[in-house]
C-alpha positions as CSV (number, residue, x, y, z in Angstrom):
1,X,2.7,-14.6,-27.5
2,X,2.1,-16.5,-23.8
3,X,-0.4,-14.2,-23.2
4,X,-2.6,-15.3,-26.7
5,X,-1.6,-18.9,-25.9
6,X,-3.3,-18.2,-22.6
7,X,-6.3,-16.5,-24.0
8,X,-6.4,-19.1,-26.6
9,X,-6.9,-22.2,-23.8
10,X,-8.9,-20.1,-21.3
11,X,-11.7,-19.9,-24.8
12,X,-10.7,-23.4,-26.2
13,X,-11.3,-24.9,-22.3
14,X,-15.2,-22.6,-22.6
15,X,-16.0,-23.8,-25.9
16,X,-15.4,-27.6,-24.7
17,X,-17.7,-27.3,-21.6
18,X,-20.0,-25.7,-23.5
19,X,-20.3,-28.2,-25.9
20,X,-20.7,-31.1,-23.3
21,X,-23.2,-29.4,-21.9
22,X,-25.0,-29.7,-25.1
23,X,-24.3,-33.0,-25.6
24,X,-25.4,-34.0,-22.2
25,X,-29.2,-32.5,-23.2
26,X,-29.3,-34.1,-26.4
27,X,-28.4,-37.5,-24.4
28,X,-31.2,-36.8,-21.9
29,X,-33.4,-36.9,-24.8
30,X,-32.2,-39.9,-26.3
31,X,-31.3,-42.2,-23.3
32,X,-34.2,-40.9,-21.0
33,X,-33.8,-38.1,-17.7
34,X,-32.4,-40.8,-15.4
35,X,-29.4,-42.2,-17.7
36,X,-28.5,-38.2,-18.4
37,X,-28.3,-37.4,-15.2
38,X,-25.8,-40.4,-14.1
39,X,-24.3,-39.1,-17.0
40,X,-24.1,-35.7,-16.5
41,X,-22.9,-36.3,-12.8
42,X,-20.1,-38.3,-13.9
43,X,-18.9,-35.6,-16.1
44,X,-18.8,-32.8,-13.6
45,X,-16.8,-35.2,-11.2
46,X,-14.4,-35.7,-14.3
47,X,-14.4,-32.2,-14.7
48,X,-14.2,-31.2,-10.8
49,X,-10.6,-33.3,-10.7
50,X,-9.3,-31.6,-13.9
51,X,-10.2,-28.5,-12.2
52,X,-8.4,-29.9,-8.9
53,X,-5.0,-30.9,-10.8
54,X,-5.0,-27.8,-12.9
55,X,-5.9,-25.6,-10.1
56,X,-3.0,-26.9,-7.9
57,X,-0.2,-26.9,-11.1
58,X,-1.7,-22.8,-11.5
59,X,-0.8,-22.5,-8.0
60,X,2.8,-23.7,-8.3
61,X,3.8,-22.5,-11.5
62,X,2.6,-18.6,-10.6
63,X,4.5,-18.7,-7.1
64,X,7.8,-20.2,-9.5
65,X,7.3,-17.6,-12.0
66,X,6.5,-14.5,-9.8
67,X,8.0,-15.0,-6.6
68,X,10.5,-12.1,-5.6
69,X,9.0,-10.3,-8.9
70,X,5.5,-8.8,-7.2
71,X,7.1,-7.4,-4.5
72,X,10.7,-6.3,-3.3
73,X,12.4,-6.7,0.1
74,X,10.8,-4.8,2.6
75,X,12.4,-1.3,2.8
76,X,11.7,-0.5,6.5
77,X,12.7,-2.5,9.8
78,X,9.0,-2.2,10.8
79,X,7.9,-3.3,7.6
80,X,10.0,-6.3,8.3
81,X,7.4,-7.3,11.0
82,X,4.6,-7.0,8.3
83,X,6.2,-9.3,6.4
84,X,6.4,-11.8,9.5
85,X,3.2,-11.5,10.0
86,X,1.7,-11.4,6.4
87,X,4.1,-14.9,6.0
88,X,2.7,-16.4,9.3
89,X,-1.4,-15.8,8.3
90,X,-0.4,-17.2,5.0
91,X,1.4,-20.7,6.1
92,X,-2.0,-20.7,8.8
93,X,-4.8,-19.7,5.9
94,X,-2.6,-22.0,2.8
95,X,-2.3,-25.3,4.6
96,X,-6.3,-24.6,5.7
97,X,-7.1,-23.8,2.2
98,X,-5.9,-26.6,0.6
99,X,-6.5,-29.3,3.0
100,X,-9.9,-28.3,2.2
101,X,-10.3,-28.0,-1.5
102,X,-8.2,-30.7,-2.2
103,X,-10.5,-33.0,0.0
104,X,-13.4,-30.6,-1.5
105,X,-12.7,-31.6,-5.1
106,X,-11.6,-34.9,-4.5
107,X,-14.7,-35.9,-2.5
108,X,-17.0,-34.4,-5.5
109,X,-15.1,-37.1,-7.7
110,X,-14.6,-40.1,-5.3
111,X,-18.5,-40.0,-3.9
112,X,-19.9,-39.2,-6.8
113,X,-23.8,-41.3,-7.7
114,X,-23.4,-44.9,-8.3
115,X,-26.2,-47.3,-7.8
116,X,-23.6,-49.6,-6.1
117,X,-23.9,-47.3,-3.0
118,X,-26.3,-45.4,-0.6
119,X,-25.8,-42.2,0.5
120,X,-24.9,-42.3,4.8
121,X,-27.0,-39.4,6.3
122,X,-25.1,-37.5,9.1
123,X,-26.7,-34.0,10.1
124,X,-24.8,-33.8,13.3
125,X,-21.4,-33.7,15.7
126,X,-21.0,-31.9,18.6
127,X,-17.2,-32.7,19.2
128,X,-16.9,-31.8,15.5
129,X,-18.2,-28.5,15.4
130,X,-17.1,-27.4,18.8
131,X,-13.7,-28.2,16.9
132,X,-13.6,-26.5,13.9
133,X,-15.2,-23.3,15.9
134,X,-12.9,-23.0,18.7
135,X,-9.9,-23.7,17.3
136,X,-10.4,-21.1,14.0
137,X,-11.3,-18.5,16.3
138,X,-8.2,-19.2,18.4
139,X,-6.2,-18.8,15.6
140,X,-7.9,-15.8,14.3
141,X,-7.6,-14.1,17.6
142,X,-4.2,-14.3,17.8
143,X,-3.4,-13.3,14.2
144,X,-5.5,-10.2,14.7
145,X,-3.7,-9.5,18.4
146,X,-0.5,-9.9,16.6
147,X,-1.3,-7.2,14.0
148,X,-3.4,-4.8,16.5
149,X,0.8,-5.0,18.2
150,X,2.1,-3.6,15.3
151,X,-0.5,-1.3,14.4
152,X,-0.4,0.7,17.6
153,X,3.5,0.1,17.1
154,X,4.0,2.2,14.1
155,X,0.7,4.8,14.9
156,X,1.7,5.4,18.4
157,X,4.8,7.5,19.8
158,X,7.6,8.1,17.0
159,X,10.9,8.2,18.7
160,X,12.4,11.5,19.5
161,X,14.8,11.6,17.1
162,X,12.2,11.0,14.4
163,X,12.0,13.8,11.5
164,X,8.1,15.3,11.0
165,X,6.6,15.6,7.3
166,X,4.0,16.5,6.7
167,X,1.9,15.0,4.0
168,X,-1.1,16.0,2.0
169,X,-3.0,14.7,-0.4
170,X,-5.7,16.4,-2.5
171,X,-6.9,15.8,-6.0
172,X,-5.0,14.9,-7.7
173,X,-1.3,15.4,-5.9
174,X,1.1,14.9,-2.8
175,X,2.1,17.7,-1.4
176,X,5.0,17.5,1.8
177,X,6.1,20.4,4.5
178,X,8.8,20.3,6.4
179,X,9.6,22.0,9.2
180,X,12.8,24.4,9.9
181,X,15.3,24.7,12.4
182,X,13.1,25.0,15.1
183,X,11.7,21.6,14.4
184,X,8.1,22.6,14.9
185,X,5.4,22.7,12.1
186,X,3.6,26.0,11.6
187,X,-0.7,26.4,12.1
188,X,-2.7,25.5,9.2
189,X,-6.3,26.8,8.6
190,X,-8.3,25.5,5.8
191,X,-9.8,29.2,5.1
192,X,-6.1,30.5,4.8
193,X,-5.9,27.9,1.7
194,X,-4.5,30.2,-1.4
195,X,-2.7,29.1,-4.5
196,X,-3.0,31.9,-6.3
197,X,-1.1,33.6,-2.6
198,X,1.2,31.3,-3.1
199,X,-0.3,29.5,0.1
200,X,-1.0,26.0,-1.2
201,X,-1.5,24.3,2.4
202,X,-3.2,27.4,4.2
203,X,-0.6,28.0,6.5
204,X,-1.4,30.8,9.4
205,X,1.6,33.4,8.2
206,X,1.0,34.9,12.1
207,X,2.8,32.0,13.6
208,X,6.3,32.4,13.1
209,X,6.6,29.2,13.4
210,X,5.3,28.8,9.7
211,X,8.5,31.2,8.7
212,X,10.8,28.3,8.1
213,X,8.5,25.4,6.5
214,X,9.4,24.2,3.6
215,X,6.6,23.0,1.0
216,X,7.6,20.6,-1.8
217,X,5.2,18.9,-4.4
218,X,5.1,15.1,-5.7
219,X,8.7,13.9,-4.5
220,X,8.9,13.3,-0.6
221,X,12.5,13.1,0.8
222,X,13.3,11.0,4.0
223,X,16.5,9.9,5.8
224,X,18.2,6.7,6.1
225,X,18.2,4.4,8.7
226,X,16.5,7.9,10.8
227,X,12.6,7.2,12.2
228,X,9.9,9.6,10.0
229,X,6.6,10.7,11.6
230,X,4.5,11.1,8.4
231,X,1.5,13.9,9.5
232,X,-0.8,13.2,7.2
233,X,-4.2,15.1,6.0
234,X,-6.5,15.9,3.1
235,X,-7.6,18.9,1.1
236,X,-10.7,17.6,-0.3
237,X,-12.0,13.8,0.0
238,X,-10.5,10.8,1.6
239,X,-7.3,9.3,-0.3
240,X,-4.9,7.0,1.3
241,X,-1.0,7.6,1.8
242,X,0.2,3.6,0.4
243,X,4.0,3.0,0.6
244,X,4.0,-0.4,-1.1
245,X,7.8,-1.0,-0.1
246,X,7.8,0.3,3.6
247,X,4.4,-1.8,4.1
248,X,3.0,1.4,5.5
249,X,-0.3,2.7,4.8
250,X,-2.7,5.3,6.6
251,X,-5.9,7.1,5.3
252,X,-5.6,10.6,4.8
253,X,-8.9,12.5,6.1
254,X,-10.0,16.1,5.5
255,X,-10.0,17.7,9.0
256,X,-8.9,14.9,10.9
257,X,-4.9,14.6,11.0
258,X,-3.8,10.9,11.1
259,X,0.2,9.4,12.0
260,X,2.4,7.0,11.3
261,X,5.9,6.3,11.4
262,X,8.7,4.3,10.4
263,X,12.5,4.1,9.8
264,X,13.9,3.6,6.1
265,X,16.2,1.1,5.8
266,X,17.8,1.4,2.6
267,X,18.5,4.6,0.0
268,X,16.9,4.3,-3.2
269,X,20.9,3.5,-4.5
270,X,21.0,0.7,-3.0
271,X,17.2,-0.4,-3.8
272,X,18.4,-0.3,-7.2
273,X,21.1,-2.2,-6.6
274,X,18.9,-4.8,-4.7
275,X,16.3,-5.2,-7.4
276,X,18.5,-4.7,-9.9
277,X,16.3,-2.3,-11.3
278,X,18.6,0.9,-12.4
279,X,14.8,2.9,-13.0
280,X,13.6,1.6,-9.4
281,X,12.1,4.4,-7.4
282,X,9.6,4.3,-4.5
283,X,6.2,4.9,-5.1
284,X,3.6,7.3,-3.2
285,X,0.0,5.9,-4.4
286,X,-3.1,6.7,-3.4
287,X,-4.9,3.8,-2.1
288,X,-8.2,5.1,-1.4
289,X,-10.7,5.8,-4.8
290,X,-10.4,9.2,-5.0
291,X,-11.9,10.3,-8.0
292,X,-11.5,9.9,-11.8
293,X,-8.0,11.1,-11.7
294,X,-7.0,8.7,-8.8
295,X,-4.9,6.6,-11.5
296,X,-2.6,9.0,-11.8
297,X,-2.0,10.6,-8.2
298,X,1.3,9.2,-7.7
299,X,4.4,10.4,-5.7
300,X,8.1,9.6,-5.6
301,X,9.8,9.0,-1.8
302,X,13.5,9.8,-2.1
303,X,15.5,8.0,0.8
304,X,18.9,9.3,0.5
305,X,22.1,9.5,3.4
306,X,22.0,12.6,6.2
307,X,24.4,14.8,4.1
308,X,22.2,14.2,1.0
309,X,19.4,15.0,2.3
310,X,21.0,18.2,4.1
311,X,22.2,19.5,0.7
312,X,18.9,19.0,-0.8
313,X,17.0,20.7,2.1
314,X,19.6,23.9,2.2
315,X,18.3,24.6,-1.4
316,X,14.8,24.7,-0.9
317,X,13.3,28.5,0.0
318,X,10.6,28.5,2.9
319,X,7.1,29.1,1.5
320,X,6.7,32.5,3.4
321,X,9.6,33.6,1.5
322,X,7.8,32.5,-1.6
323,X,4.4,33.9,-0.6
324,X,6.2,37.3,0.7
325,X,9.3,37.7,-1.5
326,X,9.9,41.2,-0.6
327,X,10.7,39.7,3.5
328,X,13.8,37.2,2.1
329,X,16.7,38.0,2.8
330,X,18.4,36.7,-1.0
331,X,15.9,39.0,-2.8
332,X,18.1,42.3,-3.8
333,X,15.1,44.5,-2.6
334,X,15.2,43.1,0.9
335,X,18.9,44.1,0.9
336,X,18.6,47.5,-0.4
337,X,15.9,48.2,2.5
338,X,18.5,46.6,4.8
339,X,21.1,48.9,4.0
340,X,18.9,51.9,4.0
341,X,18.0,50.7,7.6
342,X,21.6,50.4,8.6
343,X,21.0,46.7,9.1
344,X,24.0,45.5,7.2
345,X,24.0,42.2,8.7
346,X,22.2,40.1,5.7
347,X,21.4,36.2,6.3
348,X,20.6,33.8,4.0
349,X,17.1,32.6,3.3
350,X,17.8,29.0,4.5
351,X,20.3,29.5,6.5
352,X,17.9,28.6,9.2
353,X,17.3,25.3,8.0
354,X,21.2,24.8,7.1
355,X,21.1,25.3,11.2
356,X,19.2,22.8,12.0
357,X,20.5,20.3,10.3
């Protein structure tokens, strides 16, 4: 229903204008070009005000209704600087923008045509425009050196504790590798690339250190309060890795491997606390136009405590094992050739992982 009302003023607001402005041509004919035009000017610096006082009542009543509602608490410490920052350009750019349309809007109404005064011609001011050209790019100099800080903060050097996922994106999915207990990821080559092979990623199966990855699809699963590097590349054509509530965000290019990291700072439990949002998960979206299916290439990021994560993990099966089932060590026939072998001593398929951890 506040929607229609909406619609409803938005066309009532069009059909008035539109009929002044009709009104104003038949007056031009009546009253002569000169009288219409007063007119007409008159008008528009009525309307410009109206537009000024409803413009700046918008302003405050979307900021009451929507503020907290648009966009949680940031969910990383880093993301916590982004925040600062995004705050700090918007108190600089808001008091900017309406000093200047509220003088804008008001000088369109207070100097509008009269006959009782003549216009001052004033083409120039050095002082003036040295002003309002040194000190904008002052500003703007150091709100870009502030965020250049932080970008080379969260692209450069994780830490060394940091966990490595890998992420990928092609059309239209996520998919994330993680490496096993030796903490390396294996080679990938984009010719090895084989779903039907059960090689989804084109990982080198002659580097052993591929043996342990683990590959998951659409639902990423990180650590709390524990640093991420995010690896991140592309099948096919550009998309964009966008985590809305860790403020991160980083193109993902075919053939050209881009980083970033960052530390979660709360588990999705207590997100949902938070918002108060018992459904509340955090969102993987593609941020780049990626093709007609880009709508709907959307992951879920799971931030969960060290032992939760740990059980998960310990569950998954490494994708060699899954691409070469008859080398793991769970399948029956890998045992049977064990024991025929005289190699009694079986281990687990992720036992490796459950190591590293």
């Amino acid at each position: 229903m506040q929607t229609f009302f909406i619609v409803a003023i938005l066309i009532l607001g069009f059909l008035i204008t539109f009929q002044i402005a009709r009104a104003s041509e038949y007056v031009s004919v009546l009253r002569g070009e000169e009288k219409s035009r007063k007119q007409s000017n008159r008008i528009n610096a009525f309307l410009l005000l109206l537009f000024l006082i409803l413009g700046l009542f918008g302003v405050y009543y979307c900021n009451e209704k929507l503020a907290g509602k648009i966009l949680t608490v940031s969910a990383s410490y880093q993301g916590e600087h982004i925040d600062t920052m995004l705050w700090i350009t918007t108190a600089i750019t808001g008091i900017v923008f309406f000093i200047t349309h509220i003088a804008l809007f008001w000088f369109c109404f207070k100097y509008q045509e009269s006959d009782n005064r003549k216009a001052y011609y004033y083409p120039h001011n050095n002082k003036l425009e040295f002003i309002w050209t040194v000190v904008p790019a002052i500003t703007l100099t150091i709100l870009v050196g502030y965020g250049l800080y932080y970008w080379f903060k969260i692209t450069g050097k994780a830490p060394k504790n940091a966990m490595v996922v890998e992420v990928t994106g092609s059309q239209f999915q996520w998919d994330f590798r993680y490496p096993g207990f030796d903490g390396i990821l294996g080679k990938k080559y984009y010719r090895d690339i084989n779903v039907a092979a059960n090689n989804p990623l084109g990982q080198v199966w002659d580097d052993p250190a591929n043996h342990d990855d683990i590959h998951t699809t659409g639902e990423m699963h990180l650590v709390v309060n524990k640093p991420v590097k995010l690896v991140i590349g592309s099948k096919d054509v550009i998309h964009d890795v966008g985590l809305v509530h860790f403020r991160m965000k980083m193109d993902a290019v075919p053939g050209t491997p881009t980083t970033m990291w960052f530390t979660p700072k709360y588990t999705t439990a207590e997100m949902k606390k938070i918002t108060g949002n018992p459904d509340f998960v955090y969102e993987l979206s593609c941020d780049q136009m990626c093709g007609k299916g880009h709508w709907s290439m959307r992951g879920v990021v799971v931030v969960e405590t060290q032992e939760e994560f740990d059980q998960w993990l310990i569950q998954k099966k490494p994708q060699y094992y899954v691409a070469f089932p008859d080398k793991d060590p769970s399948n029956p026939a890998f045992k049977a050739d064990s024991t025929k072998s005289g190699n009694a001593a079986i281990i687990p398929a992720n036992s490796q992982v459950k190591t590293k951890q």
